[in-house]
C-alpha positions in Angstrom: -8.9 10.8 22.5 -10.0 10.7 18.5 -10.1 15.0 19.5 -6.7 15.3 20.5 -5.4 12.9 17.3 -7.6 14.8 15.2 -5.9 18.5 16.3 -2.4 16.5 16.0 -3.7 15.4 11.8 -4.6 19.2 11.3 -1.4 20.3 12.4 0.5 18.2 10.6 -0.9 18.1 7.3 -1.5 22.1 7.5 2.4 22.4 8.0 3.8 18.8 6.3 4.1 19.4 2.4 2.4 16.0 0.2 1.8 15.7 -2.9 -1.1 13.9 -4.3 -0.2 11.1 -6.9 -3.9 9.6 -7.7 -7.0 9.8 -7.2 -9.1 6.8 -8.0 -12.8 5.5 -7.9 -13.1 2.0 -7.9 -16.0 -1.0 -6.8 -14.7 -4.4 -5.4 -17.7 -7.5 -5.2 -19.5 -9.1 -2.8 -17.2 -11.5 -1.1 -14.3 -10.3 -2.7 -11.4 -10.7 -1.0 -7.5 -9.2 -2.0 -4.0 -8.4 -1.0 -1.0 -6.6 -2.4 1.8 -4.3 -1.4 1.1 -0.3 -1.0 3.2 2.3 -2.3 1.9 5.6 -1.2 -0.1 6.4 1.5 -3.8 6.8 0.8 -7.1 7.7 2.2 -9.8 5.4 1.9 -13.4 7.1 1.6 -16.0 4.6 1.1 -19.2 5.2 -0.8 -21.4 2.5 -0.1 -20.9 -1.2 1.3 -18.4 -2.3 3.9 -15.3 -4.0 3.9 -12.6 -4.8 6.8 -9.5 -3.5 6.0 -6.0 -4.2 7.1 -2.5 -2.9 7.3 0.2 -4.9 8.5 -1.4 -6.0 11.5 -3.6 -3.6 12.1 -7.8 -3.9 11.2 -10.0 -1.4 10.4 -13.7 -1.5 9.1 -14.7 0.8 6.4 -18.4 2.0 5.7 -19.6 5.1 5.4 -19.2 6.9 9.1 -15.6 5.7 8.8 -12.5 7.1 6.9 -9.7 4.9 6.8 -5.9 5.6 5.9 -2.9 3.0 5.3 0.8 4.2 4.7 3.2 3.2 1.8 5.0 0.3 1.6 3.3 -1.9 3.9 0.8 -5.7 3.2 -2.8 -4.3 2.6 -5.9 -6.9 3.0 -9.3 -6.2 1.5 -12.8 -8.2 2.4 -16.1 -7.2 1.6 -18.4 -8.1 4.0 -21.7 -6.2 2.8 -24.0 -7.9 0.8 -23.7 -4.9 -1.9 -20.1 -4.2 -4.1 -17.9 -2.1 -1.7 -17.5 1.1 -3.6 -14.9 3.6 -2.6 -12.7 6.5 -3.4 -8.8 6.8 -2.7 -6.8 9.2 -2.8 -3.1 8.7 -2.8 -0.2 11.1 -2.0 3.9 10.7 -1.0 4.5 12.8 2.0 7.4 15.3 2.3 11.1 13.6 3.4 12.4 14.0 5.4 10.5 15.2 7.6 11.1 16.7 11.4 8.3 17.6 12.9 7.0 15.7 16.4 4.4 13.6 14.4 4.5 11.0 11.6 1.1 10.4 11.0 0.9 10.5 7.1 3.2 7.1 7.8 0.7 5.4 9.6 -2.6 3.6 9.3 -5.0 4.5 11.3 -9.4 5.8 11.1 -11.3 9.0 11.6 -14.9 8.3 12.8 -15.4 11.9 14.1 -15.3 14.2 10.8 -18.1 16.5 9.1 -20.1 14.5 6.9 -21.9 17.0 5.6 -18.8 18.5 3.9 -16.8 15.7 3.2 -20.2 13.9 1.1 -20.7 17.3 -0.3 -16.5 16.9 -1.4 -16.8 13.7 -2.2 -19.8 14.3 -5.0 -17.6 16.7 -6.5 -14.4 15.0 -6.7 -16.3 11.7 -8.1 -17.0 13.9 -11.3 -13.4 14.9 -12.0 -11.7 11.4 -10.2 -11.1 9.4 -13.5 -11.1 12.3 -16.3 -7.8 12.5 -18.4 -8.2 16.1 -19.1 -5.6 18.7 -17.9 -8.3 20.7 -16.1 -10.0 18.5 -14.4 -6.9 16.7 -12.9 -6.3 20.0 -11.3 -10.0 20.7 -10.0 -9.6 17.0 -8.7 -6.5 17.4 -6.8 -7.8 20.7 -5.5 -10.5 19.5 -4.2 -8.5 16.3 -2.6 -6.7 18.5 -0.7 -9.4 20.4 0.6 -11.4 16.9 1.4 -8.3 15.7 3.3 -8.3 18.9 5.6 -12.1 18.5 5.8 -12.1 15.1 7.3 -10.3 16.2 10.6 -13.5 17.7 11.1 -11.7 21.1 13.1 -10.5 21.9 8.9 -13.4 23.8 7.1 -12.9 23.9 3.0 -11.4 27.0 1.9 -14.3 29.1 0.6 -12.7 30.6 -2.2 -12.1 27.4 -3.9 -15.5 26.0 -3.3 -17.1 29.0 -5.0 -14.8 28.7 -7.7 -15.8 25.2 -8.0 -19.4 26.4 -8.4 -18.7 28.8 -11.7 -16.7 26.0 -12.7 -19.9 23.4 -12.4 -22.1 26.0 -14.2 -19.4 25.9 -17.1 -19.4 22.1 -17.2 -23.6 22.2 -17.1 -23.9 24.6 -19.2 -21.2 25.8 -21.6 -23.9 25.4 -24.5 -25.0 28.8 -23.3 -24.3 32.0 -23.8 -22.6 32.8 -20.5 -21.0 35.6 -19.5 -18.1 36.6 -16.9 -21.1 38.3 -14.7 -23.0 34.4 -15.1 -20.0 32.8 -13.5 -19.1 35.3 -10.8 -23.0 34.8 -9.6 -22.2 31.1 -9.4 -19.3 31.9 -7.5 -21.0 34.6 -4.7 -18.0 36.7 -5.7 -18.0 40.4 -7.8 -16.6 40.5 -11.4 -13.0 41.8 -10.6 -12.4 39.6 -7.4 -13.8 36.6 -9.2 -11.6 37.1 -11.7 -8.5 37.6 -10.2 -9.0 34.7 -7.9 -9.6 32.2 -10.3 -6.7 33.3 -12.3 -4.4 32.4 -9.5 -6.3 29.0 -8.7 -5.6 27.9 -12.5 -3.5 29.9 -13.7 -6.3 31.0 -16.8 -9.1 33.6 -17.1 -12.5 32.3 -16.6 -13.4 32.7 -20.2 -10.2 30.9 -21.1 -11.2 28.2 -18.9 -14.9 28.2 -20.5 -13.7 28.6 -24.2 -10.6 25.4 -23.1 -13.4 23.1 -21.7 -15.8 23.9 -25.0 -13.0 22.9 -27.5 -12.4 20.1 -25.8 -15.7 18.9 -25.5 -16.2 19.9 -29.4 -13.3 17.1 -30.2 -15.1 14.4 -28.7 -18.1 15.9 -30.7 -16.1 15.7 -34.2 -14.5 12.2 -33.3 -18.3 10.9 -32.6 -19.0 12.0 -36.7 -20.5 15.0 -36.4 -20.4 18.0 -38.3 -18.4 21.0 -37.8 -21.8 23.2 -37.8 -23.4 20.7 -35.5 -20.6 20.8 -33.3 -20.2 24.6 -33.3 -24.1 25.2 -32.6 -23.3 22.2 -29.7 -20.7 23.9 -28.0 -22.1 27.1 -27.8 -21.2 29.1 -31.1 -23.5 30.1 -33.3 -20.8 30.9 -36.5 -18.9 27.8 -37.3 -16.0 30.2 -38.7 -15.5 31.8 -35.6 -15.9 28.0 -34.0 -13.5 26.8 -36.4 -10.6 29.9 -36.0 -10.8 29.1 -32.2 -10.4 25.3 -32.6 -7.6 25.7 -34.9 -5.7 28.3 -32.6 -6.4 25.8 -29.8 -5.5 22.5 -31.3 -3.3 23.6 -34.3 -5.5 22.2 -37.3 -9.0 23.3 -38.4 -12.3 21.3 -37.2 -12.6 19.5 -40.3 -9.2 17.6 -40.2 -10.3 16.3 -36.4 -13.2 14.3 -37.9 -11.7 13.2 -41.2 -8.8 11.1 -40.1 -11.6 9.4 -37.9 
């Protein structure tokens, strides 16, 4: 039976348009218990503990073989029942009206307790990193990766490959963009040659790789300069060892020089 629904989710959400308007990581006590009113519809991936769940008048539990999913605009009712905090991730998304096709399912609540575990914790881990950053970037990763967890957890959905080894140069930028790495580094990471790495991360982001790479150290260098340190420090920190050229980049990115970031502090 959970086969047959599962086939009827894939179909749906591979031809149904959504868009995703959150993704959130939160933790809820032992013994906590709480209601309010839902406005999108939302899948419910939890992490660790267990909590019973309900919709209306419907009841689910929700640990960690079981994915649960509640529409918008309907009574939601949370009680932890493990003795350890009920942590979990949501991700929440409007579906496309109207809508004509034979199903309604994103309008429903309802639980998947067949999917692939394997991919959806190895999903999970990586959405957890980018869930509650602010940063332009990483709201896109996170959605991206959303989507392909959604598709994952009908278990007959396998993440697209491409993405996932463009998440893996992207991980190697985020580990490591103190290093000297090079367009042939990150296509490694990514399994993929120079020019098809490349050209398939451009249309992912919409930015070459070393674009991306040179964003994500500028950004990290502000953080660096609005802790107090030093333009040189910062520049040697992010991967650059002249703090001219450092400090030419940070101004074309950010529109004033290094120094100013860190004095108005």
């Amino acid at each position: 039976m959970e086969k047959d629904f599962l086939i009827s989710c894939q179909k749906e959400y591979s031809a149904r348009k959504y868009f995703i308007t959150g993704i959130s990581l939160q933790s809820k006590d032992m013994g906590m218990h709480i209601s309010y009113d839902t406005i999108h519809s939302a899948f419910i991936y939890t992490l660790e503990g267990e909590a019973l769940i309900q919709f209306n008048n419907e009841s689910f539990k929700a640990d960690t073989n079981t994915i649960v999913h509640g529409a918008g605009n309907q009574k939601i009712d949370f009680c932890v029942v493990s003795d350890v905090p009920f942590v979990h991730l949501n991700i929440y998304y409007d579906p496309e009206n109207p809508w004509h096709g034979c199903s309604d399912i994103m309008n429903t609540a309802y639980e998947i307790s067949e999917f692939n575990k394997k991919n959806t914790s190895e999903l999970l881990s990586k959405l957890k990193k980018c869930a509650n950053s602010a940063s332009f970037d990483d709201q896109i990763r996170s959605r991206m990766i959303a989507q392909q967890l959604i598709l994952s957890s009908f278990c007959y959905s396998m993440p697209d490959k491409e993405i996932m080894q463009i998440e893996n140069a992207i991980e190697l930028m985020e580990s490591s963009y103190q290093k000297s790495l090079r367009l042939e580094d990150l296509a490694l990471a990514a399994n993929m040659n120079k020019a098809h790495f490349s050209y398939t991360f451009n249309k992912i982001y919409n930015i070459r790789p070393i674009d991306y790479l040179i964003r994500l150290r500028l950004r990290k260098a502000a953080k660096m300069l609005l802790d107090g340190m030093s333009v040189t420090e910062v520049a040697i920190n992010v991967g650059y060892q002249d703090p001219l050229y450092f400090s030419r980049l940070y101004k074309k990115y950010f529109g004033i020089p290094p120094s100013k970031t860190w004095r108005k502090q």
